[in-house]
N, C-alpha and C positions, 0 to 999 in steps of 0.2 A: 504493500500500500504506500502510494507517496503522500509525504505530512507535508504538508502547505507550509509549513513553518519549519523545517528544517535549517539550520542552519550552516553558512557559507563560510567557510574559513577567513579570516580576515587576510590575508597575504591573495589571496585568490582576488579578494574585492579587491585590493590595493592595487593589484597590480593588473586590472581590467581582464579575467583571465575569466573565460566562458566553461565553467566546467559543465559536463554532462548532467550531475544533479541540480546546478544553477540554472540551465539551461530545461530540465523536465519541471523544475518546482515554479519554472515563469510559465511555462507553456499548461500547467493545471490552473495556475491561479487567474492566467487571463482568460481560459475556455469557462469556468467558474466563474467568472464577470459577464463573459458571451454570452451564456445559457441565462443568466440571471437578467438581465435589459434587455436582451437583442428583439420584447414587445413595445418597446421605450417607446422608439426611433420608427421602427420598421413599417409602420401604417402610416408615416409620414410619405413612404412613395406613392400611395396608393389615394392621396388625398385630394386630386379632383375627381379618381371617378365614385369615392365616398359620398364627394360632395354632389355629384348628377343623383347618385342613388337614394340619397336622403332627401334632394331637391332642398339642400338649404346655400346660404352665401359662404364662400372661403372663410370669413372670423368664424362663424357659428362653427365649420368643422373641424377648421382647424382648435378652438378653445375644446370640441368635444376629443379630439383626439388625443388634444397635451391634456386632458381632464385628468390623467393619472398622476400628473406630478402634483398635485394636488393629495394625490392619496399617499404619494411618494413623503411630501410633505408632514403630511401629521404619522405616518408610519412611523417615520424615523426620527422624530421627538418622541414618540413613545415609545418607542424600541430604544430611542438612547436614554428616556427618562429608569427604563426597566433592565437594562442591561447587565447590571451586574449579576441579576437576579435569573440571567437566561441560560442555560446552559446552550453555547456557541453551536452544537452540531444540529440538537434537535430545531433548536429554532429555524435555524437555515433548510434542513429537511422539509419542514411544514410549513413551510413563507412557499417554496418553491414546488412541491406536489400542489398545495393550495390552489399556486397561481394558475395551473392549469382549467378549472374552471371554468375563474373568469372569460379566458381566454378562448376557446371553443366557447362559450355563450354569446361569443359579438358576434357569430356564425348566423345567428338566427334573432339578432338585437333587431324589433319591430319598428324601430323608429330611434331619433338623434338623441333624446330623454336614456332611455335603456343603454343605449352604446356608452352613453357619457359614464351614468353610473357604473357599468361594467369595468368600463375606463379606470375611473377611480379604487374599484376592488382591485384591478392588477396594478395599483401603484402599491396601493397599502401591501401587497403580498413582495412585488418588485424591494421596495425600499428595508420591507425587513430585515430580507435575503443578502443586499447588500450592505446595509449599518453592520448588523451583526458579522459579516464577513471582514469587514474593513476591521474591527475591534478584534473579531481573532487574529487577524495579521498583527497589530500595533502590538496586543498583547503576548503572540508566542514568538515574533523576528526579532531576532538581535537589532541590537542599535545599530549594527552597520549596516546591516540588507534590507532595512525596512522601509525604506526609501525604492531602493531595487524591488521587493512586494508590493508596494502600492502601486507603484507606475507598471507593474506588469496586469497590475487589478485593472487599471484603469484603460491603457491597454487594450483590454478585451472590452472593454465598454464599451472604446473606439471602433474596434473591428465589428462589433454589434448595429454601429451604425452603417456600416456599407454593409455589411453582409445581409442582415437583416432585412433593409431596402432590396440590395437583390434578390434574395428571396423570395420577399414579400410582392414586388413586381413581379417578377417569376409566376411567382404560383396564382396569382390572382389575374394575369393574364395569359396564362393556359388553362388554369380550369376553374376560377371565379371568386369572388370575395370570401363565399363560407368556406370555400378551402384552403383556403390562408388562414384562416384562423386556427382550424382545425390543425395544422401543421405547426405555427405555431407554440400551441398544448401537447404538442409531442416534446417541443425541445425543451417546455419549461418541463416535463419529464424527465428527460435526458440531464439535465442538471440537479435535479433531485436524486439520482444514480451516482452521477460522477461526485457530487459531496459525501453520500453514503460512502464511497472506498478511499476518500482523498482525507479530509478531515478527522479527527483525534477526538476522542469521546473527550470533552476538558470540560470544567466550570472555567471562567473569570480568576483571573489569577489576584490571589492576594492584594497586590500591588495595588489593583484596580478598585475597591470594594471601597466605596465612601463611607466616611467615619460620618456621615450625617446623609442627610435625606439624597436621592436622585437628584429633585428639585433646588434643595440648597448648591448643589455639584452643577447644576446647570448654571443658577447666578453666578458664580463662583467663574463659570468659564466668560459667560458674559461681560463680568468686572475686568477681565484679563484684554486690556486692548490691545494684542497681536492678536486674540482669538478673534475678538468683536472685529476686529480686520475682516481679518481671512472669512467668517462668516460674511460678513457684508460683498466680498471679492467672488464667493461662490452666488451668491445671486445675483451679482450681477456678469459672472460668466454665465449663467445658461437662460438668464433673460436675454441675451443678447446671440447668445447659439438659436434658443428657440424661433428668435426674430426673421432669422436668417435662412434657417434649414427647413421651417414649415412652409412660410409665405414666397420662398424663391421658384418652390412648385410650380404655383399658379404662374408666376412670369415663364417660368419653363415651357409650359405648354401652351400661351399666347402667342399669338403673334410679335416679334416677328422671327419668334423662336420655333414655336411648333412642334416640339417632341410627344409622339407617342410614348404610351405604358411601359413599355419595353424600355425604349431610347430612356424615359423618366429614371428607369432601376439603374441602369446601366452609368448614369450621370454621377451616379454616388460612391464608382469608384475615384472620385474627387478626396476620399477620406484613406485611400490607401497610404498618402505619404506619412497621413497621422499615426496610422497603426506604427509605422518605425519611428518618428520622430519621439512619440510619448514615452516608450522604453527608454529614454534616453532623460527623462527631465529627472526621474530619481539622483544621478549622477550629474548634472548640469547642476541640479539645486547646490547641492553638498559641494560645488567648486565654485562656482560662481554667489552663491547666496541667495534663498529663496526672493529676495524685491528687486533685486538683477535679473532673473529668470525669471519673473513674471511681468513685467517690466518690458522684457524684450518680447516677449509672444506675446502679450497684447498690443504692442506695436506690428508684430506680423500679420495678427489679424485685421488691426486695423485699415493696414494697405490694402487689403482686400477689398475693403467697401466701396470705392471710385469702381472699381473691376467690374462690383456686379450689376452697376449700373450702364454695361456699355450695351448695344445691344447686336452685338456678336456671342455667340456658344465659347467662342477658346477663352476672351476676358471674361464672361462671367463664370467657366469653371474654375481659371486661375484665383478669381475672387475666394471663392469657394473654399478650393484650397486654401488658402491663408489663413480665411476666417476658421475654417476646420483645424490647421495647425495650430496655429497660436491659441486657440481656445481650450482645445483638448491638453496643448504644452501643460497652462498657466493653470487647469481644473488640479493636472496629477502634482504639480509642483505646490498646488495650494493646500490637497488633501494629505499631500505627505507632511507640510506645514504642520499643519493642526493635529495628525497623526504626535508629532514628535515634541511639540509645545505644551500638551496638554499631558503635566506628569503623574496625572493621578486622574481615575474616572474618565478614564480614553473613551470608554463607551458612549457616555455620555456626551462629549466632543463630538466627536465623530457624528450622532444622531444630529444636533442641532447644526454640527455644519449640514448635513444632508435637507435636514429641513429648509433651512433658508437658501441654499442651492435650487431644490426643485418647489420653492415658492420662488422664487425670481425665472422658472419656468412657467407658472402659471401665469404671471404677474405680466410676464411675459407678452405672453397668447394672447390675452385681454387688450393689453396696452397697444403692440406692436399689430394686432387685428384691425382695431379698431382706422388706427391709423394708415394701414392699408386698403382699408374698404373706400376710407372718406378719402384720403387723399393721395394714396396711390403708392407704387414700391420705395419711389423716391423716397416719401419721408418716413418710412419703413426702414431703412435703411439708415434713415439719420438719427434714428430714436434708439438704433444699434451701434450708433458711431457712443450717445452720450451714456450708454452703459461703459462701452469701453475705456468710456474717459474717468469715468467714475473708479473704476476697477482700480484704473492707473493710481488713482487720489488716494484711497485705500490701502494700497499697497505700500506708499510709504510707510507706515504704522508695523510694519510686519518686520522685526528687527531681533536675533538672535536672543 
C-alpha cells in the first residue's frame, strides 16, 4: 500500500533528486485530488448546451453550475471547524462514495432549481474530501516535503480541470448530458477505492488537537494577519479563475469564434502547461519566498486579460493560458502558505482557507454574471483584472 505521507529523505529534496517513491507518492496524491474535483470544473464545458436545455440566460447557468462552491464553502468551515474530531481516512471514504449520488442525480435534474441544489450537495461532499485530505498531508509530511504534497494535491486539481472538461465534452457529445453524469459517479467511485488502499487508518495527531474550542482555533487563525492574508488571496484567486473559465465559454462559441462541443473540450487543453508549472511552486515558494511567488503568477495571469479580449482563437487561448498558470501557481503556493503558518489546529486553517476560497467562487459567478449579461465580456474581464489586483495588495501581508 502507498502512504501518502511517506517520507522523502532530506538530501534527496536538497538536492532536487526525483526518486521513484517521490515520484509514486506525487502521482497518488494528485490522482487523489483528480478523482476528488474533477465534478468542480468539468460541467463548465458543457455550459451552453446546459444552458439551451434548461432554456435559461448564461448568469443563471452559469451561478447554477458554480452552485457547488457554495456547498464547497460551508463544507469546509465545518469540516475545519470538526476536524480534529475526524478520523482523516473515514471521512474522506464517505465525502467521496457520498458524492457519487449527487452526481448521477443531475442525470435526470427536472429543471435549473434541482441541478443547483444537487450542485451544492457535490460541493458539500467535494470540499470535505479535500479539507480533510489537505490536513492529512500538513499533519503526517515532514516539514520539508510538505510543500512538495501540497503542490502535487493541487496539481491534480489542475489536471481535473482539463481532463475533466474533456471528458465531460466527450461524453456529453457522443452520447448526451445524462451520461456524463453518470460517468462522472463512476470516478467519484474510483476515488473512494484509491483512498481505501492509499491512506493510513490515523486520528489527528496530537500536535493538532486544540487546547480550547474548534471555534476559538478558528479566531485565533483569523487574528493571525498572514493567515487573514492568505485567506482573503484564496478568494480572490478563484473569484477571479471562476470569472474567467465559466463566462469565456459563451464568447467561445459566438461569433466570431464559433466553436462546436467538441472544439469547446478540446480548448481546455489550455490548462496542460499548469499541470507542470504547479508541481513546481512547492519549491519556487521555499526559494524565492511565498509574496515573491505569488506576486509573480499573479502578474502572469494578469497578462492574460488584454489576450482574451482579442478576437482571434491563438490570443484568446494564450490569455487562457496565463490566466490558468498564474492562478493555479499563486492557489498551490498560497495553500502551502497557510498549510505551514498555521502551527497548531492545521485542520482548522486549512477549512477556513477553503471556505473563503470557494466563496470568492460563488461570489464570483454572481458578480462577474451579472456583469457579463448587462455589459458584456469586456467588463467581465475587468472585474477579473481588480480581483487580481486585490490578490497582489494582500499578498504583501504574507511574510515568514
Amino acid at each position: 500500500m502507498t502512504d501518502l505521507s511517506a517520507p522523502i529523505k532530506p538530501s534527496a529534496m536538497a538536492m532536487g533528486e526525483h526518486s521513484p517513491g517521490l515520484i509514486l507518492r506525487s502521482l497518488v496524491i494528485g490522482l487523489t485530488a483528480f478523482l476528488t474535483v474533477v465534478d468542480l470544473f468539468a460541467t463548465q464545458a458543457i455550459l451552453p448546451s446546459l444552458t439551451r436545455h434548461y432554456g435559461v440566460t448564461p448568469a443563471a447557468m452559469g451561478f447554477a453550475v458554480n452552485a457547488s462552491t457554495f456547498g464547497m464553502a460551508v463544507a469546509g468551515l465545518v469540516v475545519g471547524l470538526l476536524s480534529p474530531r475526524i478520523n482523516r481516512r473515514t471521512g474522506i471514504l464517505l465525502s467521496l462514495t457520498l458524492l457519487a449520488i449527487p452526481t448521477s442525480l443531475l442525470a435526470v435534474a427536472p429543471n435549473i432549481a434541482v441541478f443547483t441544489a444537487l450542485r451544492v450537495v457535490q460541493g458539500l461532499c467535494m470540499a470535505s474530501a479535500f479539507a480533510l485530505t489537505l490536513a492529512y498531508l500538513g499533519e503526517q509530511c515532514s516539514a520539508m516535503d510538505a510543500g512538495g504534497a501540497f503542490a502535487a494535491y493541487i496539481t491534480g486539481n489542475v489536471a481535473s480541470n482539463l481532463v475533466g472538461r474533456l471528458i465531460s465534452a466527450a461524453v456529453a457529445d457522443g452520447l448526451g448530458l445524462q451520461w456524463n453524469f453518470c460517468f462522472f459517479a463512476t470516478l467519484n467511485l474510483a476515488g473512494a477505492v484509491l483512498v481505501w488502499f492509499t491512506i493510513k487508518r490515523v486520528q489527528p495527531t496530537p500536535a493538532t488537537m486544540p487546547a480550547g474550542s474548534p471555534f476559538a482555533a478558528m479566531v485565533a487563525h483569523w487574528r493571525d494577519p498572514r493567515l487573514r492574508a492568505a485567506f482573503g488571496i484564496g478568494f480572490c484567486i478563484l473569484f477571479a479563475f471562476i470569472g474567467t473559465f465559466t463566462f469565456v465559454n459563451f464568447v467561445l462559441v459566438r461569433p466570431p469564434l464559433s466553436l462546436g462541443m467538441m472544439d469547446l473540450g478540446l480548448v481546455y487543453f489550455v490548462f496542460l502547461p499548469s499541470v507542470v508549472t504547479t508541481l513546481l511552486a512547492g519549491r519556487v515558494a521555499s526559494r524565492l519566498g511565498t509574496r515573491a511567488t505569488i506576486w509573480a503568477a499573479l502578474a502572469v495571469a494578469g497578462l492574460g486579460l488584454p489576450l482574451m479580449l482579442a478576437p482571434h482563437l491563438g490570443e484568446v487561448l494564450a490569455g487562457m493560458i496565463l490566466v490558468g498558470v498564474g492562478t493555479f501557481f499563486a492557489q498551490a503556493a498560497a495553500t502551502g502558505f497557510v498549510g505551514q503558518t498555521a502551527a497548531d489546529n492545521r485542520g482548522v486553517a486549512s477549512g477556513t482557507y477553503l471556505a473563503c476560497y470557494f466563496c470568492g467562487g460563488l461570489v464570483g459567478t454572481a458578480v462577474l454574471g451579472r456583469l457579463f449579461d448587462t455589459f458584456g465580456w469586456h467588463a467581465c474581464v475587468a472585474g477579473v483584472g481588480v480581483a487580481l489586483a486585490a490578490a497582489a495588495l494582500l499578498t504583501s501581508s504574507l511574510k515568514r
